[in-house]
PDB file of N, CA, C and O in Angstrom, chain B, residues numbered from 101:
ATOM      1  N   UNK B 101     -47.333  -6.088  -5.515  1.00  0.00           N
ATOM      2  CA  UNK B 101     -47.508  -6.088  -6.949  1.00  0.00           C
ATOM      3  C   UNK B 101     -47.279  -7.495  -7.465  1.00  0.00           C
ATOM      4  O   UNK B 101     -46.198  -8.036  -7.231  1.00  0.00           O
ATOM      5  N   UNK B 102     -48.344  -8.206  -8.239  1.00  0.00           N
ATOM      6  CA  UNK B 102     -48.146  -9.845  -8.498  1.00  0.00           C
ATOM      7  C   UNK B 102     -47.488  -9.205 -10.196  1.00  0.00           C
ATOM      8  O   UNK B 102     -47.640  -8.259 -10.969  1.00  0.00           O
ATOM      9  N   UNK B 103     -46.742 -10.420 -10.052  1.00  0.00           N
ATOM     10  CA  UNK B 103     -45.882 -10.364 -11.653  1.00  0.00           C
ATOM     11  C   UNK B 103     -46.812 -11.141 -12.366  1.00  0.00           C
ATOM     12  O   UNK B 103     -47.637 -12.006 -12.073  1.00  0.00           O
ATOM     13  N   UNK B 104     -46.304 -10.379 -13.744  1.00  0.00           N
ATOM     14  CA  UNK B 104     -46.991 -11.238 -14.602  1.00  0.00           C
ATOM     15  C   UNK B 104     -45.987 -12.696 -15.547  1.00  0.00           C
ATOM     16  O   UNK B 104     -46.258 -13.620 -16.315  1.00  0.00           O
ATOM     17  N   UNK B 105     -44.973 -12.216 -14.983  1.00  0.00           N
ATOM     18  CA  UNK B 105     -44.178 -13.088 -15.190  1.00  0.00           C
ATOM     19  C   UNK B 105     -43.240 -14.142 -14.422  1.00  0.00           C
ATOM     20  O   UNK B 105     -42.257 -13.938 -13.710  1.00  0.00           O
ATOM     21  N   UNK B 106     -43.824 -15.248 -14.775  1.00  0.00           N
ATOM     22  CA  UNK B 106     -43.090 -16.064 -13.657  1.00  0.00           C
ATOM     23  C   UNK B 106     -42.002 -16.937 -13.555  1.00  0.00           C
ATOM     24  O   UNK B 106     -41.524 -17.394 -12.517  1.00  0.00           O
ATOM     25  N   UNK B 107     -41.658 -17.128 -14.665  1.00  0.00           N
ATOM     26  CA  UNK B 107     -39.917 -17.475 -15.171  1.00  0.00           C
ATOM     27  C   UNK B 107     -38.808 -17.127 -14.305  1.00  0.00           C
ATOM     28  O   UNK B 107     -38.965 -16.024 -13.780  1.00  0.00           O
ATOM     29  N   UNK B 108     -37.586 -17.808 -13.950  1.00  0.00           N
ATOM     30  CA  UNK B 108     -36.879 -18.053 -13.471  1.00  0.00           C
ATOM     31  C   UNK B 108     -35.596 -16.506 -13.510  1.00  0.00           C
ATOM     32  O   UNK B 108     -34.515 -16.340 -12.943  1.00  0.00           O
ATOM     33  N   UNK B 109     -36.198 -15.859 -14.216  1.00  0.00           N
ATOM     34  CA  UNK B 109     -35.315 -14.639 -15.035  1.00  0.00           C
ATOM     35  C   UNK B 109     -35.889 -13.051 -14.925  1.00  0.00           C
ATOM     36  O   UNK B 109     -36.786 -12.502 -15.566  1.00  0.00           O
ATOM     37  N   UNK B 110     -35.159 -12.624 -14.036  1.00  0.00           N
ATOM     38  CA  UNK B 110     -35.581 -11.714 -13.026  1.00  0.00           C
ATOM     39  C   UNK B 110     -35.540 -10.354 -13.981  1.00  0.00           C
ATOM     40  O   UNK B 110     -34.610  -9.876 -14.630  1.00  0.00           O
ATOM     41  N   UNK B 111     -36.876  -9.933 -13.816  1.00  0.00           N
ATOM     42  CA  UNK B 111     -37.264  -8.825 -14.980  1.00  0.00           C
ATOM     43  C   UNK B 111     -37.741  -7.252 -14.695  1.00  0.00           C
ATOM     44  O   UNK B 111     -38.349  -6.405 -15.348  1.00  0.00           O
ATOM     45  N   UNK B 112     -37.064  -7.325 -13.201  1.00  0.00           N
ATOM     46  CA  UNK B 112     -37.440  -6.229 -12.517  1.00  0.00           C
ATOM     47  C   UNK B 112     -36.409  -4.546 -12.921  1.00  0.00           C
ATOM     48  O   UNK B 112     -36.453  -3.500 -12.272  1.00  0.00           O
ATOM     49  N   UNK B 113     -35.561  -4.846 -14.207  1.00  0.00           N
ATOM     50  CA  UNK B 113     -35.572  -3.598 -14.319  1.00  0.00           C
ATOM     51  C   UNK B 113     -35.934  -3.165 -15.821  1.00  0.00           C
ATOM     52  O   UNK B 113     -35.687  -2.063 -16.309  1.00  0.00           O
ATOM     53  N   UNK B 114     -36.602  -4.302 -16.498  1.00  0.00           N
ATOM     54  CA  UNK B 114     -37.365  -4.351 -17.376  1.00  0.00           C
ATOM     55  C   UNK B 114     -39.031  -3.285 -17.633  1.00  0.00           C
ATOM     56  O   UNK B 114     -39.619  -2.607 -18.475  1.00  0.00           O
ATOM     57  N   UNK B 115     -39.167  -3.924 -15.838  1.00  0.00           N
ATOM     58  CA  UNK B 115     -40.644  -3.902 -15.230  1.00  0.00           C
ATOM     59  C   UNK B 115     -40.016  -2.124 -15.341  1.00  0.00           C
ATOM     60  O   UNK B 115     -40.377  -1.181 -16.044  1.00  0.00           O
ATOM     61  N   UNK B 116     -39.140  -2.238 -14.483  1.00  0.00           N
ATOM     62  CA  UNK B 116     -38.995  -0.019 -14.017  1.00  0.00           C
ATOM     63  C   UNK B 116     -38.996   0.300 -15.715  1.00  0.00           C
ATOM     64  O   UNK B 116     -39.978   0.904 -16.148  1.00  0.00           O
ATOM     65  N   UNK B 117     -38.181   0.002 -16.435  1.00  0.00           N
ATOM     66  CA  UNK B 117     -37.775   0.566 -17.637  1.00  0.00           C
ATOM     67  C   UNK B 117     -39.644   0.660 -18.339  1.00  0.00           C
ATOM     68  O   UNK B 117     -39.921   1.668 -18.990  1.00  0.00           O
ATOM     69  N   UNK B 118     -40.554  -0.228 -18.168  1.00  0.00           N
ATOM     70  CA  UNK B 118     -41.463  -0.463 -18.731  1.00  0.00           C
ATOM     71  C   UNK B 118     -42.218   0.879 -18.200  1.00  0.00           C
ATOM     72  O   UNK B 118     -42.771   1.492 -19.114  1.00  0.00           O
ATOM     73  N   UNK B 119     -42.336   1.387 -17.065  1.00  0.00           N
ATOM     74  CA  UNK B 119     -42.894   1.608 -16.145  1.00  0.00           C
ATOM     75  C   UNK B 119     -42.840   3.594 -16.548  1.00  0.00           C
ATOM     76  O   UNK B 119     -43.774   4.396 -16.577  1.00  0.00           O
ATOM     77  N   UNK B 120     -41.369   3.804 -16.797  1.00  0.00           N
ATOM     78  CA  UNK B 120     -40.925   5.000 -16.922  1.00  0.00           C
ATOM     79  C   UNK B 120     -41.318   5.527 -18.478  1.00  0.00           C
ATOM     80  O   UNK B 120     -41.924   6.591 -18.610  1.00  0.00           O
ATOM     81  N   UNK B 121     -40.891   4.622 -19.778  1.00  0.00           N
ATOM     82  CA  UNK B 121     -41.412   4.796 -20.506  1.00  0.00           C
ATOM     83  C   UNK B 121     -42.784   5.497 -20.681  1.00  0.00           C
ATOM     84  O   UNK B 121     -43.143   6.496 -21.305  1.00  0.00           O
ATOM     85  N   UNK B 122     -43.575   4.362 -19.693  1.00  0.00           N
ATOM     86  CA  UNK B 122     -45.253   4.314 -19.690  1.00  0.00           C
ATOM     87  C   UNK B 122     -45.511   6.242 -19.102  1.00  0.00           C
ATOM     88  O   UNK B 122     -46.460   6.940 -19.458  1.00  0.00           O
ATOM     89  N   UNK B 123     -44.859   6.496 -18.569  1.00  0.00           N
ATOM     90  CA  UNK B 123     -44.682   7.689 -17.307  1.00  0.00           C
ATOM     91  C   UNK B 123     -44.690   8.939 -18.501  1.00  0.00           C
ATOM     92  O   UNK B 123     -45.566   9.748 -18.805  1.00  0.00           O
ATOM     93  N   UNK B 124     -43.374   8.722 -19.000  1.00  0.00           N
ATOM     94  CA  UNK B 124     -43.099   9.807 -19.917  1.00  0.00           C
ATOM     95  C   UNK B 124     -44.302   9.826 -21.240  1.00  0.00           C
ATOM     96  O   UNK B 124     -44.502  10.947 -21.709  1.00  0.00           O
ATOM     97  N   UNK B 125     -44.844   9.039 -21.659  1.00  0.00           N
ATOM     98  CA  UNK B 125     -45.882   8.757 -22.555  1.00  0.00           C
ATOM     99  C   UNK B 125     -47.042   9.509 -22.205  1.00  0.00           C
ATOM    100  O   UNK B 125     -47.598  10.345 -22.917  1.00  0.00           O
ATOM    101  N   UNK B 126     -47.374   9.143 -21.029  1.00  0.00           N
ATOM    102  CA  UNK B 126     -48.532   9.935 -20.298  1.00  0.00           C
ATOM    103  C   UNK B 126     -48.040  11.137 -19.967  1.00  0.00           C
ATOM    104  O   UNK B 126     -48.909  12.007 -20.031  1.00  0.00           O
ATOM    105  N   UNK B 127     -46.868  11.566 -19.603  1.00  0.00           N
ATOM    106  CA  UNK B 127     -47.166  12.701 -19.603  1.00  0.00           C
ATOM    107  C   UNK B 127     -47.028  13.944 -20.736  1.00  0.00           C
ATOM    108  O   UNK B 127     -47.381  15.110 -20.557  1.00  0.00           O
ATOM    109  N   UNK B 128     -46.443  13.397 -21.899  1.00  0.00           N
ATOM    110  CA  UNK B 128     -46.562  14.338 -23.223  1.00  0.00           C
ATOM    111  C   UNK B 128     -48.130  13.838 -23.847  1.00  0.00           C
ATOM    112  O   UNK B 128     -48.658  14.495 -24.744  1.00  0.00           O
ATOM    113  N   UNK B 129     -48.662  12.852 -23.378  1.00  0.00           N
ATOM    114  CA  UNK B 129     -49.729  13.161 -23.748  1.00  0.00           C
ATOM    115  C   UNK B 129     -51.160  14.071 -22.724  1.00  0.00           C
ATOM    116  O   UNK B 129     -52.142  14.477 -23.346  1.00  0.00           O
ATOM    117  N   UNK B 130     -51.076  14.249 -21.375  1.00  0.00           N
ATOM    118  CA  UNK B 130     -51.880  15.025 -20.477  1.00  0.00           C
ATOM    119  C   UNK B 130     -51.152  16.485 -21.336  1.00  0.00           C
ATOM    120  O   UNK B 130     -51.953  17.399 -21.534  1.00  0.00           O
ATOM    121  N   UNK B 131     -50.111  16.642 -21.687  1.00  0.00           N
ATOM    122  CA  UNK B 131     -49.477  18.159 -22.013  1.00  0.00           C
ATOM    123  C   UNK B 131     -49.954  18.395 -23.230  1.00  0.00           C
ATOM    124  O   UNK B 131     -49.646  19.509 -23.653  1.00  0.00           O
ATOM    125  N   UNK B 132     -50.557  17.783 -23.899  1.00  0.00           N
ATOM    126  CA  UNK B 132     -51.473  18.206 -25.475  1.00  0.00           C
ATOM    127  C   UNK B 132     -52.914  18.188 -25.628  1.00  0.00           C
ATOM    128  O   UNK B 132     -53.567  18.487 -26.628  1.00  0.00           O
ATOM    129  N   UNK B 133     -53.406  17.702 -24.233  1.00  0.00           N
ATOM    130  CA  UNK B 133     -55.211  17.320 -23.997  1.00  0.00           C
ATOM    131  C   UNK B 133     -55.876  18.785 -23.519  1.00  0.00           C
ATOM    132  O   UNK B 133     -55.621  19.268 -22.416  1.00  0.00           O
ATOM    133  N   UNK B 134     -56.673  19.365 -24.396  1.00  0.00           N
ATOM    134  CA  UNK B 134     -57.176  20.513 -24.460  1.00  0.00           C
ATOM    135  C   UNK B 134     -58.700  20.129 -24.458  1.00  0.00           C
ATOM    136  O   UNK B 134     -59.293  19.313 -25.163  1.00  0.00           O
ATOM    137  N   UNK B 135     -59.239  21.097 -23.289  1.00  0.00           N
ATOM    138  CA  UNK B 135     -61.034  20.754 -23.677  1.00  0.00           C
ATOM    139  C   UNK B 135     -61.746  21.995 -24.788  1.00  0.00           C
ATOM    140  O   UNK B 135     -62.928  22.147 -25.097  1.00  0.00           O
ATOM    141  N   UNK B 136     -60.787  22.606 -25.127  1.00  0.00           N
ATOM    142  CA  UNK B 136     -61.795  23.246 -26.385  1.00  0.00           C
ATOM    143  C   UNK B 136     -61.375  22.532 -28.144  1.00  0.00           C
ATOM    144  O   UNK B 136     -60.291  22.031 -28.439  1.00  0.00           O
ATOM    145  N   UNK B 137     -62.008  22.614 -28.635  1.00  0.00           N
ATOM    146  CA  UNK B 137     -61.717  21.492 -29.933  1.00  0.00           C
ATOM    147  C   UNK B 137     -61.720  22.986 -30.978  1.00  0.00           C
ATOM    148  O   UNK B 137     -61.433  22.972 -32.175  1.00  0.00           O
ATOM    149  N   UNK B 138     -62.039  23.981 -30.338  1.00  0.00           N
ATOM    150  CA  UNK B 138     -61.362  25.350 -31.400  1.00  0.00           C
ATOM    151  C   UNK B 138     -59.611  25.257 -31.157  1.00  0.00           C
ATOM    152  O   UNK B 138     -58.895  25.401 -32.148  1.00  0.00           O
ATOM    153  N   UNK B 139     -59.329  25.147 -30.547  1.00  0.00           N
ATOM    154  CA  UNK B 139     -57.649  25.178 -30.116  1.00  0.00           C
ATOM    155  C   UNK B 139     -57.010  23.924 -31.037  1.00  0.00           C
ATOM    156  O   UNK B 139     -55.782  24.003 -31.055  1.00  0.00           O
ATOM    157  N   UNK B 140     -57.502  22.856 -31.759  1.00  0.00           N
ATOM    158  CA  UNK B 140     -56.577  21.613 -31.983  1.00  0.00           C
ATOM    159  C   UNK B 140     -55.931  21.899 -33.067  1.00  0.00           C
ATOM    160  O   UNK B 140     -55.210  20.958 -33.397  1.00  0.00           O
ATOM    161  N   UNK B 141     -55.847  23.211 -34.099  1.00  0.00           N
ATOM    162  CA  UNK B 141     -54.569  23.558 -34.526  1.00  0.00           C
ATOM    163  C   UNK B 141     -53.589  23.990 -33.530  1.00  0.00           C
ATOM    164  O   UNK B 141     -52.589  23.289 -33.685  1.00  0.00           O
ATOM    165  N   UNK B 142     -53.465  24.611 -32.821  1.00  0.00           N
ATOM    166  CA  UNK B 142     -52.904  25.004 -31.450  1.00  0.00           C
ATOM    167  C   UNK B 142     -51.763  23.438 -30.650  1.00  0.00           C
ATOM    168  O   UNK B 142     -50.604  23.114 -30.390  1.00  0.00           O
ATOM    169  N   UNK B 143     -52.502  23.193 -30.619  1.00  0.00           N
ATOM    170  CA  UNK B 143     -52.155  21.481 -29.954  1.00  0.00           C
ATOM    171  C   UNK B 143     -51.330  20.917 -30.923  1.00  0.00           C
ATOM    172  O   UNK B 143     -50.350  20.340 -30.452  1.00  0.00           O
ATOM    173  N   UNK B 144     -51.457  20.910 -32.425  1.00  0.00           N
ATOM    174  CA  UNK B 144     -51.471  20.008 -33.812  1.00  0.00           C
ATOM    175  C   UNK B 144     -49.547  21.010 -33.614  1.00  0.00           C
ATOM    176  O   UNK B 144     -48.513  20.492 -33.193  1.00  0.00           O
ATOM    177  N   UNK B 145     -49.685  22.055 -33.960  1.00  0.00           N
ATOM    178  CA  UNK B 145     -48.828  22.870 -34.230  1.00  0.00           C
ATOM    179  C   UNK B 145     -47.558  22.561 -32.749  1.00  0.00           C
ATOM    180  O   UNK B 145     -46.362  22.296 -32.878  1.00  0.00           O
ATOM    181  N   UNK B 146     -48.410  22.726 -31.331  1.00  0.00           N
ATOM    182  CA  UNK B 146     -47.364  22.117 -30.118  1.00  0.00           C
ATOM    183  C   UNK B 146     -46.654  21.484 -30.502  1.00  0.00           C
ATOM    184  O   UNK B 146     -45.474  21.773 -30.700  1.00  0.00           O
ATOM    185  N   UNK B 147     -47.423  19.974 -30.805  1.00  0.00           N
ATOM    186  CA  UNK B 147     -47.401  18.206 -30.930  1.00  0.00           C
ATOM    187  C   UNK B 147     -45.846  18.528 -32.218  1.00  0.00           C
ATOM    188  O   UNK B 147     -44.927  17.709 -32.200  1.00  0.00           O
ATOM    189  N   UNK B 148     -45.802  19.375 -32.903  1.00  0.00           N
ATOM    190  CA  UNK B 148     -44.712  19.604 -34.207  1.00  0.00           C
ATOM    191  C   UNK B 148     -43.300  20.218 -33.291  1.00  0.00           C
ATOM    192  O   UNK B 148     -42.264  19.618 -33.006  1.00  0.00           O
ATOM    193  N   UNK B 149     -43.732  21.693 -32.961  1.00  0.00           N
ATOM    194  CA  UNK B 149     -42.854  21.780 -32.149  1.00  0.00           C
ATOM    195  C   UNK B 149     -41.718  20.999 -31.209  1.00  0.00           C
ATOM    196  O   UNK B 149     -40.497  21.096 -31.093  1.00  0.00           O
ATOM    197  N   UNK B 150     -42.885  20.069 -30.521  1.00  0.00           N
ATOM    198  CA  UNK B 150     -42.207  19.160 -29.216  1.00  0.00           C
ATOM    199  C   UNK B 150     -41.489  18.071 -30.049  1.00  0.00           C
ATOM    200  O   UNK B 150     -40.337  17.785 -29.722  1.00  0.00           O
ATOM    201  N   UNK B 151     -41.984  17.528 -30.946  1.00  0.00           N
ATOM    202  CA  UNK B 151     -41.119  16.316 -32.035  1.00  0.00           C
ATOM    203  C   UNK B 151     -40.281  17.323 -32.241  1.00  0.00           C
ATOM    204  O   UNK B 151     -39.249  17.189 -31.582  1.00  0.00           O
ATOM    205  N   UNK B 152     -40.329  18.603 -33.118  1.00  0.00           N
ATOM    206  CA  UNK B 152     -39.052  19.230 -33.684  1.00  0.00           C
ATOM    207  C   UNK B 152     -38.052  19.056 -32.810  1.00  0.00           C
ATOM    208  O   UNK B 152     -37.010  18.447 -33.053  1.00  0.00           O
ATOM    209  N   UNK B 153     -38.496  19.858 -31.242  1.00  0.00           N
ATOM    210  CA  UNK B 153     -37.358  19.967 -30.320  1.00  0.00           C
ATOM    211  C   UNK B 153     -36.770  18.221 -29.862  1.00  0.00           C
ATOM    212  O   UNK B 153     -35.736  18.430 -29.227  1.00  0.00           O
ATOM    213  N   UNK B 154     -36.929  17.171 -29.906  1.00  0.00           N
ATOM    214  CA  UNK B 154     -36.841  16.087 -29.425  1.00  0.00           C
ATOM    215  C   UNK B 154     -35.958  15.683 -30.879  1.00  0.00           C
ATOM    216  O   UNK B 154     -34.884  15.088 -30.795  1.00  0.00           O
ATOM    217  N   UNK B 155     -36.440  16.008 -31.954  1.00  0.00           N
ATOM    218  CA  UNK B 155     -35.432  15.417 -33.299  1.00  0.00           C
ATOM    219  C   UNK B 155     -34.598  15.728 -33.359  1.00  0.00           C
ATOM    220  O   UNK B 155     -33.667  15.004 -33.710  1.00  0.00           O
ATOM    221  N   UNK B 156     -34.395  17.535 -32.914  1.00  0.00           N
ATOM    222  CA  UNK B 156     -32.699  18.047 -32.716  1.00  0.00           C
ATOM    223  C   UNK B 156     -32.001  17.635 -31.806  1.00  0.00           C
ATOM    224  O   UNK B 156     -30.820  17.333 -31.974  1.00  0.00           O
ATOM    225  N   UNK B 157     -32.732  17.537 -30.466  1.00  0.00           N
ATOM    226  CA  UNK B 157     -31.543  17.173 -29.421  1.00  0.00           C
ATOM    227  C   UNK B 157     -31.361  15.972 -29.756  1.00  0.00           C
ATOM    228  O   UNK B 157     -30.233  15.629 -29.401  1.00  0.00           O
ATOM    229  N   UNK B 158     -32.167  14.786 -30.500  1.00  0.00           N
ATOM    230  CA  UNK B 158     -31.328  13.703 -31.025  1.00  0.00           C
ATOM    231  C   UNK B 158     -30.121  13.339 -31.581  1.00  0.00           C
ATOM    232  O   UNK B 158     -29.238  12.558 -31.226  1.00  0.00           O
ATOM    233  N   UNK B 159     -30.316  14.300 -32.827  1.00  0.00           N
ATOM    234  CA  UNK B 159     -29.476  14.603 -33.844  1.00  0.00           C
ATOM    235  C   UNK B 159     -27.949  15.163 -32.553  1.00  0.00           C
ATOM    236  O   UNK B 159     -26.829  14.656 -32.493  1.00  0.00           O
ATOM    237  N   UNK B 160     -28.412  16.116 -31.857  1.00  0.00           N
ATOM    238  CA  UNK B 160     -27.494  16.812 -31.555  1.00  0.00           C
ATOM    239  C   UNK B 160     -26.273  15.856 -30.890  1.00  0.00           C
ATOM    240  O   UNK B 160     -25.054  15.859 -31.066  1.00  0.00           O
ATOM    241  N   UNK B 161     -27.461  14.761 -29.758  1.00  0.00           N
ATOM    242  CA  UNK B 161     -26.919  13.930 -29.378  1.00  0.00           C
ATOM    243  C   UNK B 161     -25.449  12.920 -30.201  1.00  0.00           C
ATOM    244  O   UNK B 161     -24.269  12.697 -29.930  1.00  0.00           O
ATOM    245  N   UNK B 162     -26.276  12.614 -31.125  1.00  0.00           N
ATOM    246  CA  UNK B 162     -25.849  11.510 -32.579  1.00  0.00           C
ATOM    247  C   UNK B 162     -24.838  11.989 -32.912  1.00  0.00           C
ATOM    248  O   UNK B 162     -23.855  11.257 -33.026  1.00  0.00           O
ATOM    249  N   UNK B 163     -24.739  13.458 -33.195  1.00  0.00           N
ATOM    250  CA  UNK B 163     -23.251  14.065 -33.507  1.00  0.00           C
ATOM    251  C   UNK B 163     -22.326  13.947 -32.661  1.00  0.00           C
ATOM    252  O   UNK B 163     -21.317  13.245 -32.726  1.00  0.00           O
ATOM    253  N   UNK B 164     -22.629  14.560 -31.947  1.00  0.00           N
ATOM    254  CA  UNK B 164     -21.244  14.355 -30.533  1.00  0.00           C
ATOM    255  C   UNK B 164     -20.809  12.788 -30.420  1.00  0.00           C
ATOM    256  O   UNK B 164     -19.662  12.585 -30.021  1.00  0.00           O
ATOM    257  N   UNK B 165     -21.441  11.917 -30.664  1.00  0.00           N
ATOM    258  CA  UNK B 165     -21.081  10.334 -30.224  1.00  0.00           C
ATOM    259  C   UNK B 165     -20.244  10.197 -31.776  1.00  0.00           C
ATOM    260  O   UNK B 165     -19.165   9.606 -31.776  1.00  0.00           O
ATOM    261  N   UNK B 166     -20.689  10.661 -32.838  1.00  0.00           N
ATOM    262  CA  UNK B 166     -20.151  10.721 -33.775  1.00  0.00           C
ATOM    263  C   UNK B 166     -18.342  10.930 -34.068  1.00  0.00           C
ATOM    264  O   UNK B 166     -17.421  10.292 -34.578  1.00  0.00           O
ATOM    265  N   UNK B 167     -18.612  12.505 -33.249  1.00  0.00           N
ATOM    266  CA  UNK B 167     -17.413  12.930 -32.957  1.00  0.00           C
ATOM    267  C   UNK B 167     -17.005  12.302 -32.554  1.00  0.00           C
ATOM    268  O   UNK B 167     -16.273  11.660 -33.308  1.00  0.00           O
ATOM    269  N   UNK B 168     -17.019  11.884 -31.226  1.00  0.00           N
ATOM    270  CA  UNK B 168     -16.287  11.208 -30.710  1.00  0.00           C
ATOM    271  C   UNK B 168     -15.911   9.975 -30.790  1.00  0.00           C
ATOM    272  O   UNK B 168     -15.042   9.516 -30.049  1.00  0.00           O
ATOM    273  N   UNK B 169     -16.476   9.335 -31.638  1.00  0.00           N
ATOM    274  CA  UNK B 169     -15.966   8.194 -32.976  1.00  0.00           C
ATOM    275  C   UNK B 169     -14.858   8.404 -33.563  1.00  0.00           C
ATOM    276  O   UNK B 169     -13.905   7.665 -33.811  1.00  0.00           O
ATOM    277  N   UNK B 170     -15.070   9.488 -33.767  1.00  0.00           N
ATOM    278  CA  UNK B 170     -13.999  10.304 -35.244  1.00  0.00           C
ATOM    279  C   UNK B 170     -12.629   9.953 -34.587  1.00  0.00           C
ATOM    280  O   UNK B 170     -11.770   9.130 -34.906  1.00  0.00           O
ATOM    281  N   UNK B 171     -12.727  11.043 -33.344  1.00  0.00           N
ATOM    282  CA  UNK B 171     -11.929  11.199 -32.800  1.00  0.00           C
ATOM    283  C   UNK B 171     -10.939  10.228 -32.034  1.00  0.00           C
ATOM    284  O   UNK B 171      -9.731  10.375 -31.844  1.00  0.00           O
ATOM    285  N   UNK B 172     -12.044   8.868 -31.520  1.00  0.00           N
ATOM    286  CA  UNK B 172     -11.268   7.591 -30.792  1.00  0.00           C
ATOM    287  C   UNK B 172     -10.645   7.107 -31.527  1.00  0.00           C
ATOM    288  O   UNK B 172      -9.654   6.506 -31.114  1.00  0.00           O
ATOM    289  N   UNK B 173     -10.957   7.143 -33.093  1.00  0.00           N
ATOM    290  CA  UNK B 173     -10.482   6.428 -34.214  1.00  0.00           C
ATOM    291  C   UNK B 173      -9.334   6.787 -34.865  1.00  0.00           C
ATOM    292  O   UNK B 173      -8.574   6.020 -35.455  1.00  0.00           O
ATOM    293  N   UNK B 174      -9.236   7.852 -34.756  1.00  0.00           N
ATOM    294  CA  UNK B 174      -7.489   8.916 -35.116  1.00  0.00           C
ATOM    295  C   UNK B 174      -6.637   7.829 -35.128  1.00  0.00           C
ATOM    296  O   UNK B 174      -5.431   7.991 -35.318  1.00  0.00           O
TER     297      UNK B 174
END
Protein backbone atom coordinates (compact mmCIF):
# COMPACT_ATOMS: atom_id res chain seq x y z
CA UNK A 1 0.00 0.00 0.00
CA UNK A 2 1.97 3.41 -1.19
CA UNK A 3 1.15 6.33 1.28
CA UNK A 4 -0.06 9.23 0.37
CA UNK A 5 1.74 10.82 2.80
CA UNK A 6 5.22 11.29 3.08
CA UNK A 7 6.23 13.39 6.06
CA UNK A 8 8.35 12.38 8.69
CA UNK A 9 5.13 11.75 11.09
CA UNK A 10 3.86 8.42 11.18
CA UNK A 11 0.08 8.34 10.36
CA UNK A 12 -0.65 4.84 10.42
CA UNK A 13 -3.32 4.85 12.98
CA UNK A 14 -4.85 7.75 11.45
CA UNK A 15 -4.77 5.67 8.10
CA UNK A 16 -6.79 2.49 10.34
CA UNK A 17 -9.00 5.15 12.07
CA UNK A 18 -9.65 6.57 8.41
CA UNK A 19 -10.19 3.23 7.13
CA UNK A 20 -12.86 1.97 9.82
CA UNK A 21 -14.82 5.02 9.73
CA UNK A 22 -14.87 4.55 5.80
CA UNK A 23 -16.09 0.68 6.76
CA UNK A 24 -18.87 1.64 9.03
CA UNK A 25 -20.16 4.35 6.43
CA UNK A 26 -20.45 1.78 3.82
CA UNK A 27 -21.94 -0.35 5.62
CA UNK A 28 -25.13 1.70 6.97
CA UNK A 29 -25.23 2.75 3.72
CA UNK A 30 -25.38 -1.04 1.61
CA UNK A 31 -28.17 -1.53 4.76
CA UNK A 32 -30.61 1.25 3.24
CA UNK A 33 -29.95 0.47 -0.75
CA UNK A 34 -33.21 -1.01 -1.96
CA UNK A 35 -33.86 -1.86 -5.75
CA UNK A 36 -37.54 -1.08 -5.67
CA UNK A 37 -38.11 2.84 -5.53
CA UNK A 38 -41.91 1.84 -4.23
CA UNK A 39 -40.19 0.96 -0.80
CA UNK A 40 -38.15 4.55 -0.26
CA UNK A 41 -40.65 5.56 2.39
CA UNK A 42 -39.69 2.24 3.93
CA UNK A 43 -35.88 3.04 3.77
CA UNK A 44 -36.71 7.06 4.60
CA UNK A 45 -38.60 5.82 7.79
CA UNK A 46 -35.36 2.90 8.58
CA UNK A 47 -32.71 5.80 7.85
CA UNK A 48 -35.03 7.74 11.13
CA UNK A 49 -35.18 4.84 13.13
CA UNK A 50 -31.30 3.94 12.89
CA UNK A 51 -30.36 7.90 13.71
CA UNK A 52 -33.12 7.63 16.50
CA UNK A 53 -31.43 4.48 17.90
CA UNK A 54 -27.72 5.97 17.51
CA UNK A 55 -29.03 9.56 19.20
CA UNK A 56 -30.15 7.63 22.32
CA UNK A 57 -27.35 5.45 22.88
CA UNK A 58 -25.43 8.75 22.58
CA UNK A 59 -27.29 10.58 24.89
CA UNK A 60 -27.31 7.48 26.99
CA UNK A 61 -23.66 7.35 26.71
CA UNK A 62 -23.28 11.38 27.65
CA UNK A 63 -25.23 10.73 30.80
CA UNK A 64 -23.32 8.16 32.45
CA UNK A 65 -19.92 10.21 31.76
CA UNK A 66 -21.99 12.92 33.17
CA UNK A 67 -22.65 11.03 36.18
CA UNK A 68 -19.76 10.20 36.66
CA UNK A 69 -18.56 13.78 36.63
CA UNK A 70 -21.05 14.48 39.24
CA UNK A 71 -19.91 12.00 41.14
CA UNK A 72 -15.76 12.42 40.82
CA UNK A 73 -16.57 15.91 41.75
CA UNK A 74 -18.35 15.28 45.27
Amino acid sequence: MSRANTSSVDMEDGYKLAHYGKQKMLASQTEFQTTNSDSEEQVINARKAANLALAKAKAKKKAKMAKASRKKNK
